[in-house]
C-alpha positions as a Markdown table, in Angstrom:
| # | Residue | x | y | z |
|---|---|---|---|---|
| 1 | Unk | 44.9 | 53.4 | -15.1 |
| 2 | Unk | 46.6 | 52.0 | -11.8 |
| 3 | Unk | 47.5 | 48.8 | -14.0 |
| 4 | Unk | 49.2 | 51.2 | -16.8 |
| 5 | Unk | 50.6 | 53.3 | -14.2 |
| 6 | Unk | 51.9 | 50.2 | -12.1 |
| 7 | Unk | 53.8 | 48.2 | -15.5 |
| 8 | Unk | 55.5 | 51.7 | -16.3 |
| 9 | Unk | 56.9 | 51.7 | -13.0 |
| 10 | Unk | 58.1 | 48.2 | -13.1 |
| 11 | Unk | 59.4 | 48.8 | -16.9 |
| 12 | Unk | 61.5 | 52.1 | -17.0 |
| 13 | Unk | 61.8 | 51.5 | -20.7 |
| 14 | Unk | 58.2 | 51.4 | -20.9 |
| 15 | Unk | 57.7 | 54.6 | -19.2 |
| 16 | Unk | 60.6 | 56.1 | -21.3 |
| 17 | Unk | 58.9 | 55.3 | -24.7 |
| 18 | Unk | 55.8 | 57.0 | -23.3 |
| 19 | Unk | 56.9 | 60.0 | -22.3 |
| 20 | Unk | 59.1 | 60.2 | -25.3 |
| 21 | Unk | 57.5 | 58.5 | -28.3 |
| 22 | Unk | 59.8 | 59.5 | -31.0 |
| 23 | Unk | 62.4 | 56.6 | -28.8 |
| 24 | Unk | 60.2 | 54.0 | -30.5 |
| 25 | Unk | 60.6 | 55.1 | -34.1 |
| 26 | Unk | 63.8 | 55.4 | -33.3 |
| 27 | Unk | 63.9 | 51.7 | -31.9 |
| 28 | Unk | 62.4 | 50.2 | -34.7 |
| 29 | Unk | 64.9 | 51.7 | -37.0 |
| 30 | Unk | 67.9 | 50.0 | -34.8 |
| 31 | Unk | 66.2 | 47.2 | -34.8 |
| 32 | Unk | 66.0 | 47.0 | -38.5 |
| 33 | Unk | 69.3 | 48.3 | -39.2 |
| 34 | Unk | 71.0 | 45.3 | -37.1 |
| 35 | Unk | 70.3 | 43.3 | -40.2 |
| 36 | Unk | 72.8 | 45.3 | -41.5 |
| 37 | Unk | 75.4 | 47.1 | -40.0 |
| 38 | Unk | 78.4 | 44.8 | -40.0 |
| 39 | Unk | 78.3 | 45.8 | -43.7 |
| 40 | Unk | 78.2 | 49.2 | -42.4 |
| 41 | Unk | 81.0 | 49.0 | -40.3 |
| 42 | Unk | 82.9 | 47.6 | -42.7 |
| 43 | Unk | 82.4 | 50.5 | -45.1 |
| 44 | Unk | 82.9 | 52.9 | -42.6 |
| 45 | Unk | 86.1 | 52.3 | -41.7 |
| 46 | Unk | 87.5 | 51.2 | -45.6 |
| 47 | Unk | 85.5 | 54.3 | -47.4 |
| 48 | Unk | 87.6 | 56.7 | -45.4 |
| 49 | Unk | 90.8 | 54.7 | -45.3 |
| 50 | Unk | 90.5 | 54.5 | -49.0 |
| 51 | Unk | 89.9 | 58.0 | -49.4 |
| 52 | Unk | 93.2 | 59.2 | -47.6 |
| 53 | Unk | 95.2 | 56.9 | -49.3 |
| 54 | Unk | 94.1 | 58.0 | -52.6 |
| 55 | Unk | 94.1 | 61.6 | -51.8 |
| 56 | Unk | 96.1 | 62.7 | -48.8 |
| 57 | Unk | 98.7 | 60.6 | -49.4 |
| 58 | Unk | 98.5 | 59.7 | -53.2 |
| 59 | Unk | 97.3 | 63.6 | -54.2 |
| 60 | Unk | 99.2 | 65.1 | -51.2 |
| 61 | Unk | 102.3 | 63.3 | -52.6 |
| 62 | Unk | 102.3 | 65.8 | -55.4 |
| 63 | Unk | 101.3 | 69.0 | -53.6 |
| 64 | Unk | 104.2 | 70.3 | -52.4 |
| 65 | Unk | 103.6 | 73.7 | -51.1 |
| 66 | Unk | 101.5 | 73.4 | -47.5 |
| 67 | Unk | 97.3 | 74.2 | -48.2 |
| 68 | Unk | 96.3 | 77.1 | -45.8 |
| 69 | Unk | 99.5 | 76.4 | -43.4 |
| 70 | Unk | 99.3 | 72.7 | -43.8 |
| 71 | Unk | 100.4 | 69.4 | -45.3 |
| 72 | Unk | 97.5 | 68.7 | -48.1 |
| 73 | Unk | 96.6 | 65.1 | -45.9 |
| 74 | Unk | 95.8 | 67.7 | -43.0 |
| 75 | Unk | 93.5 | 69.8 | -44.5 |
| 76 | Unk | 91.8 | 67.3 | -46.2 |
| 77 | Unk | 90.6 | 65.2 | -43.3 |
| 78 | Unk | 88.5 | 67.7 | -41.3 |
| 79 | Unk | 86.8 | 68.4 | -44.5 |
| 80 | Unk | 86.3 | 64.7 | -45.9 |
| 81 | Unk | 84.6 | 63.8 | -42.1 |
| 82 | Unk | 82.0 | 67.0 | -42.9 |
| 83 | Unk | 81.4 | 65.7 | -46.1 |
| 84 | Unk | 81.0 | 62.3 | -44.9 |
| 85 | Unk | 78.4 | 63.6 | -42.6 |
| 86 | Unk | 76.5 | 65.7 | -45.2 |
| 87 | Unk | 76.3 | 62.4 | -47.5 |
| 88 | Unk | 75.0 | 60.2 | -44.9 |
| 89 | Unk | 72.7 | 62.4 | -43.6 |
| 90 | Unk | 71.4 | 62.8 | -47.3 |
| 91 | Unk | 71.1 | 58.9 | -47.6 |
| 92 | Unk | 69.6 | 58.2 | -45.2 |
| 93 | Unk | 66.8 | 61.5 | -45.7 |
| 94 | Unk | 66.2 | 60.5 | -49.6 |
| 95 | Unk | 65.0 | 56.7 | -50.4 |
| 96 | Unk | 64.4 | 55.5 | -46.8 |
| 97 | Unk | 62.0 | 58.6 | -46.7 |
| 98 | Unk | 60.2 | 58.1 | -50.3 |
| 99 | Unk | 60.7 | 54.4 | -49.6 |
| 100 | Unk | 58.5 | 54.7 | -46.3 |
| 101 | Unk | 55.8 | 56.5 | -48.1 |
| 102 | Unk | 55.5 | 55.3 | -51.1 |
| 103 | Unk | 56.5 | 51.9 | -51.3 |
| 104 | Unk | 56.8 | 50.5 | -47.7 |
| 105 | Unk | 54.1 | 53.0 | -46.3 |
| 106 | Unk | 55.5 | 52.4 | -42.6 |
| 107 | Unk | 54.8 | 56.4 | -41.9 |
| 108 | Unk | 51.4 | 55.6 | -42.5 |
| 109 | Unk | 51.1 | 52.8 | -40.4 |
| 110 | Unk | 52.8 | 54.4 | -37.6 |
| 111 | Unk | 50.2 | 57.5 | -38.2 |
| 112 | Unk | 47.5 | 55.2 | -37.1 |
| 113 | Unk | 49.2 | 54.7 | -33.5 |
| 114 | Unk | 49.0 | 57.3 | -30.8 |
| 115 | Unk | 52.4 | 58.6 | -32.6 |
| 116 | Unk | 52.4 | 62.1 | -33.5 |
| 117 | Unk | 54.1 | 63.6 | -36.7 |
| 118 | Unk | 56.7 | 65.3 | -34.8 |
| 119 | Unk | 57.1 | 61.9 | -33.2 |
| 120 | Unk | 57.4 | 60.1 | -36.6 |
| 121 | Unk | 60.0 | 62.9 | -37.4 |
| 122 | Unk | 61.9 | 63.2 | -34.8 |
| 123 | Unk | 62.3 | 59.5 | -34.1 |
| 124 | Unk | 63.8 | 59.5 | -38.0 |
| 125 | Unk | 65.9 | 62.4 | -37.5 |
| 126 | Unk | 67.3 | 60.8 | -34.4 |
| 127 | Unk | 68.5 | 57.3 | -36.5 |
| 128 | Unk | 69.7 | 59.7 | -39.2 |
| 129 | Unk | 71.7 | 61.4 | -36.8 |
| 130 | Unk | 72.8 | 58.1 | -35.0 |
| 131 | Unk | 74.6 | 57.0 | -38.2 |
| 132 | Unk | 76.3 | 60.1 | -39.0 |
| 133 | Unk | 77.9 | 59.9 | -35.7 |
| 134 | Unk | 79.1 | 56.8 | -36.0 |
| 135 | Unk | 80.2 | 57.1 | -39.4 |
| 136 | Unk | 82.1 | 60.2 | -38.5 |
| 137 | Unk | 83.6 | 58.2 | -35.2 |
| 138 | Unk | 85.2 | 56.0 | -37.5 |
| 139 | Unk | 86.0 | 58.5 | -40.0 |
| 140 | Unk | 88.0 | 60.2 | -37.0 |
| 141 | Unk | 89.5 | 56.8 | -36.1 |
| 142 | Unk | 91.4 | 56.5 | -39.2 |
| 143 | Unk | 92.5 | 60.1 | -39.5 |
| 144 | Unk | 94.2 | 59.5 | -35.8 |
| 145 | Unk | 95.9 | 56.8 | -37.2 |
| 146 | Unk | 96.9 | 58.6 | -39.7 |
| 147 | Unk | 98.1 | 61.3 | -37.5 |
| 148 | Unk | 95.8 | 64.0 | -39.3 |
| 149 | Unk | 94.6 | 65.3 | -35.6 |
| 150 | Unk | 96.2 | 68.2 | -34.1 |
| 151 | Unk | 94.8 | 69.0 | -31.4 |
| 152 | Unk | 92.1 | 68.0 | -28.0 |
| 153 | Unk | 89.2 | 69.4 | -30.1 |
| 154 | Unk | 89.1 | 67.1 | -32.7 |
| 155 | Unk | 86.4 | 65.8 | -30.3 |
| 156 | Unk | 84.4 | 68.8 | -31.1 |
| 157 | Unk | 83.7 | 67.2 | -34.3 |
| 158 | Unk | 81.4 | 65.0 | -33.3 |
| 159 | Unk | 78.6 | 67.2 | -32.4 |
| 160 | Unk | 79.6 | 69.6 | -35.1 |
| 161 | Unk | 78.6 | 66.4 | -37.3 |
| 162 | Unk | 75.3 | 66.4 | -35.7 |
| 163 | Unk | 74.7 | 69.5 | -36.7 |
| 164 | Unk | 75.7 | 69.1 | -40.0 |
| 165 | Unk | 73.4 | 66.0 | -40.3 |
| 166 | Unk | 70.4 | 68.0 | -38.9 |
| 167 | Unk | 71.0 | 70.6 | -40.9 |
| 168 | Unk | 71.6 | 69.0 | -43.8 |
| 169 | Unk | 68.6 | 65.8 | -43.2 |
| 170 | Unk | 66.2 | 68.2 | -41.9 |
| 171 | Unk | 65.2 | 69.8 | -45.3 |
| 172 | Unk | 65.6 | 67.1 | -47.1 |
| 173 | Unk | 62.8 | 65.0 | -45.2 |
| 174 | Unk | 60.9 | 67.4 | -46.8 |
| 175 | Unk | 62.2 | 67.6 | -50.4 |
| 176 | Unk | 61.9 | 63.2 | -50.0 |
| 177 | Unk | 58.6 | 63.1 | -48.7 |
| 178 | Unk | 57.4 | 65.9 | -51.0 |
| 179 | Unk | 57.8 | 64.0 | -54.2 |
| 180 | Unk | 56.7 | 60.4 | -55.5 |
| 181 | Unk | 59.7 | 59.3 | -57.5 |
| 182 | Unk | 63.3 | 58.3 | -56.9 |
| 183 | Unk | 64.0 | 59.9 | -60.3 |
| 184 | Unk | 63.9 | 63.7 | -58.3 |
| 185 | Unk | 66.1 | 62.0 | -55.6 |
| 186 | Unk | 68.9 | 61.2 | -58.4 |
| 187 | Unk | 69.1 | 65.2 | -59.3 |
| 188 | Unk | 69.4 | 66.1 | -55.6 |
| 189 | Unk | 72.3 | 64.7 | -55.7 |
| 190 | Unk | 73.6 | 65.4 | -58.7 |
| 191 | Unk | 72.5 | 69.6 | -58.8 |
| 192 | Unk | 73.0 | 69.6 | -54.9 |
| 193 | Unk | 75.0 | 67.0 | -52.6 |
| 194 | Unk | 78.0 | 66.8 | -56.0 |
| 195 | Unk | 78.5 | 70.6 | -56.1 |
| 196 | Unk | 78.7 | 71.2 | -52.4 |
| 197 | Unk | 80.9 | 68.6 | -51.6 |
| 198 | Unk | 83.1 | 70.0 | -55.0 |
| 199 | Unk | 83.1 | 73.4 | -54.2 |
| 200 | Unk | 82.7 | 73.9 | -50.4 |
| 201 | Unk | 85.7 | 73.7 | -49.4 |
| 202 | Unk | 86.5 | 70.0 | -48.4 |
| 203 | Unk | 89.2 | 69.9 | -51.4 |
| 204 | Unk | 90.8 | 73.3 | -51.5 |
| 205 | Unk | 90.2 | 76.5 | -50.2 |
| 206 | Unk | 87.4 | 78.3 | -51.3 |
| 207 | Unk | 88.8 | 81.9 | -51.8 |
| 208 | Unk | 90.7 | 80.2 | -55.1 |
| 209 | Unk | 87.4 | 80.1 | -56.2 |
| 210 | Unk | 85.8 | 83.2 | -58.5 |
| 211 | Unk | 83.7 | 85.3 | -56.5 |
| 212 | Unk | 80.3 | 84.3 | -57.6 |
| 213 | Unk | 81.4 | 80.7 | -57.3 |
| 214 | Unk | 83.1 | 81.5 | -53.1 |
| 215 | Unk | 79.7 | 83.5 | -52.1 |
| 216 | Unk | 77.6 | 80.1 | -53.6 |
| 217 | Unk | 80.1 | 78.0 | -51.1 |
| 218 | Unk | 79.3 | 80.1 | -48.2 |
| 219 | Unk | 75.6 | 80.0 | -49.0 |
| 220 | Unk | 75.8 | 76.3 | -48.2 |
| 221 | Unk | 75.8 | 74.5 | -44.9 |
| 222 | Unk | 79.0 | 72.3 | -46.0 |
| 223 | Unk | 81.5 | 75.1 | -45.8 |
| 224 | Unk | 80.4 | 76.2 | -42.3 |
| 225 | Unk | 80.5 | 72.3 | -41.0 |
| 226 | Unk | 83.9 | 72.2 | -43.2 |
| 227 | Unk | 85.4 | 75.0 | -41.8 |
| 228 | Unk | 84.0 | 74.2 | -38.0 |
| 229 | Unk | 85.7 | 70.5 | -38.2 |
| 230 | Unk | 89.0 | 72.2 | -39.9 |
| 231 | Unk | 89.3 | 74.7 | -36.8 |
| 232 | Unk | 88.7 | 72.0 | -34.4 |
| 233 | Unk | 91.5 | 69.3 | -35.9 |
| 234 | Unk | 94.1 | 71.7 | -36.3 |
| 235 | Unk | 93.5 | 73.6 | -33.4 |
| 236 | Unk | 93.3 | 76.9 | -35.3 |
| 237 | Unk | 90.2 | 79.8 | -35.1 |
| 238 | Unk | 87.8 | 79.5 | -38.4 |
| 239 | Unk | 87.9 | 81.6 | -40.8 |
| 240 | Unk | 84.4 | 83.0 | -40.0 |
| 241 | Unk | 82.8 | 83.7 | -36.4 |
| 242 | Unk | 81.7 | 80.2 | -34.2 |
| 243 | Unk | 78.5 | 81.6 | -33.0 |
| 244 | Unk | 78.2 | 82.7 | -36.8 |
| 245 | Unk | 78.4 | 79.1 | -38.2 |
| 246 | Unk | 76.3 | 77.6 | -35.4 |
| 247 | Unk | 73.8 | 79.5 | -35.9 |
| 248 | Unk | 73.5 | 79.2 | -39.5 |
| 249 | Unk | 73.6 | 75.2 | -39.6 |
| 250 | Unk | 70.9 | 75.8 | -36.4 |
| 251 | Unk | 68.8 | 78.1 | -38.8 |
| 252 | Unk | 68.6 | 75.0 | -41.5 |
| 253 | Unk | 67.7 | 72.5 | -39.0 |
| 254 | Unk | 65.3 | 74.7 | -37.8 |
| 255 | Unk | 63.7 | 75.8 | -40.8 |
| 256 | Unk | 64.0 | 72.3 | -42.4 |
| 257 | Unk | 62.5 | 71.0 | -39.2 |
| 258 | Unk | 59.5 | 73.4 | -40.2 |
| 259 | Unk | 59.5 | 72.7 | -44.3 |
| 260 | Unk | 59.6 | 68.6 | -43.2 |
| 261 | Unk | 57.0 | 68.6 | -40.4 |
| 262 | Unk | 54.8 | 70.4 | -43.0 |
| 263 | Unk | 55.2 | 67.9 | -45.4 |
| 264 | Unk | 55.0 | 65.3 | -43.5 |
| 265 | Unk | 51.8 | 66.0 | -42.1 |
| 266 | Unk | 49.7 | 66.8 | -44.9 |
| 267 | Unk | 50.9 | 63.3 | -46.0 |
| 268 | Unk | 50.0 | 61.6 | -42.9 |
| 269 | Unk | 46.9 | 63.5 | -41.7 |
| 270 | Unk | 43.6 | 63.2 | -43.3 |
């Protein structure tokens, strides 16, 4: 014990790690992702330089009336870096999870460690929300280039991205390690991620939207984080309450936190 006690003193990191052990799931997900993340980069910054080409200048060229107050390029940014988030987050929740149960079965072999589930999860949840961040930092590069941000609390968007990405990753490491084929993943997207990003708001306003259509927007957790990351680029209150939209992206994390660790551990414990 005084050995133990001894090398975490002389090892901070060590001693870190042990009193947090979701750091070294996290850990060995950097470690694997340095294989790849100069391709990464590299998308990061052309996905959402393409995309405001192609729609807030190309589209925008032929919208002439302002969108809610603003030139078209302007109200599209806040709403493409939420959607970026959301589809990130989902990326990285749908065959990395599957892939780690079924195929890979690292989960299972980090079950046999001292690592808890909520340690497993969490150190997941925390790589998922590490490259939404930095996807959306490079997202919000661009859109300063493009002079697209209006005001201080642009900033603000980064944690709002968090939030989006737990609320959004959350449930869906439960949905992923619920079933045991890619083919279910493919419909998520197409029944789930496709609409949302359509119809929450990223592209137009929702209230052009029939009613039924407008109350299945606000049901999801994209318009919240859309219209969060609008208020903060333009500088302008939301359309709906802060506390309000915090609190209902918290509720998802929350409640996918729940749903997930469920999952998870009757997976993972015998």
């Amino acid at each position: 014990m005084a050995l133990l006690e001894s090398t975490a003193a002389t090892h901070p990191r060590a001693g870190l790690v042990g009193r947090f052990p979701a750091l070294a799931v996290l850990e060995y997900n950097l470690v694997a992702y340095r294989r790849t993340w100069r391709a990464g980069v590299f998308s990061s910054f052309l996905l959402p330089l393409l995309t405001m080409v192609g729609f807030g200048v190309g589209v925008g060229a032929y919208v002439d009336a302002p969108v809610a107050g603003v030139p078209y390029l302007d109200f599209l940014v806040p709403g493409l870096i939420a959607s970026t988030a959301l589809q990130v987050a989902i990326g990285e929740s749908t065959w990395p999870v599957l892939g780690n149960f079924e195929w890979i079965k690292i989960y299972f072999a980090q079950a046999a460690t001292p690592l808890r589930v909520a340690d497993i999860l969490g150190g997941q949840l925390g790589f998922v929300l590490f490259r939404v961040l930095t996807s959306s930092l490079a997202f919000l590069l661009v859109a300063a280039a493009f002079g697209a941000l209006h005001s201080p609390w642009a900033l603000a968007t980064l944690p709002l991205v968090a939030l989006i990405g737990a609320a959004v990753a959350a449930p869906v490491f439960a949905y992923s390690s619920s079933v045991r084929s890619d083919s279910y993943l493919a419909l998520l997207f197409r029944f789930a991620v496709i609409p949302m990003t359509l119809f929450a708001g990223v592209f137009f306003p929702v209230e052009s939207l029939p009613v039924v259509l407008r109350w299945l927007a606000y049901a999801s957790p994209l318009w919240h984080g859309v219209d969060l990351c609008r208020a903060a680029t333009l500088g302008v209150a939301p359309a709906w309450s802060v506390p309000g939209h915090l609190l209902y992206l918290a509720a998802w994390a929350a409640v996918g936190w729940w749903l997930a660790h469920s999952a998870f551990r009757r997976r993972l414990v015998v």
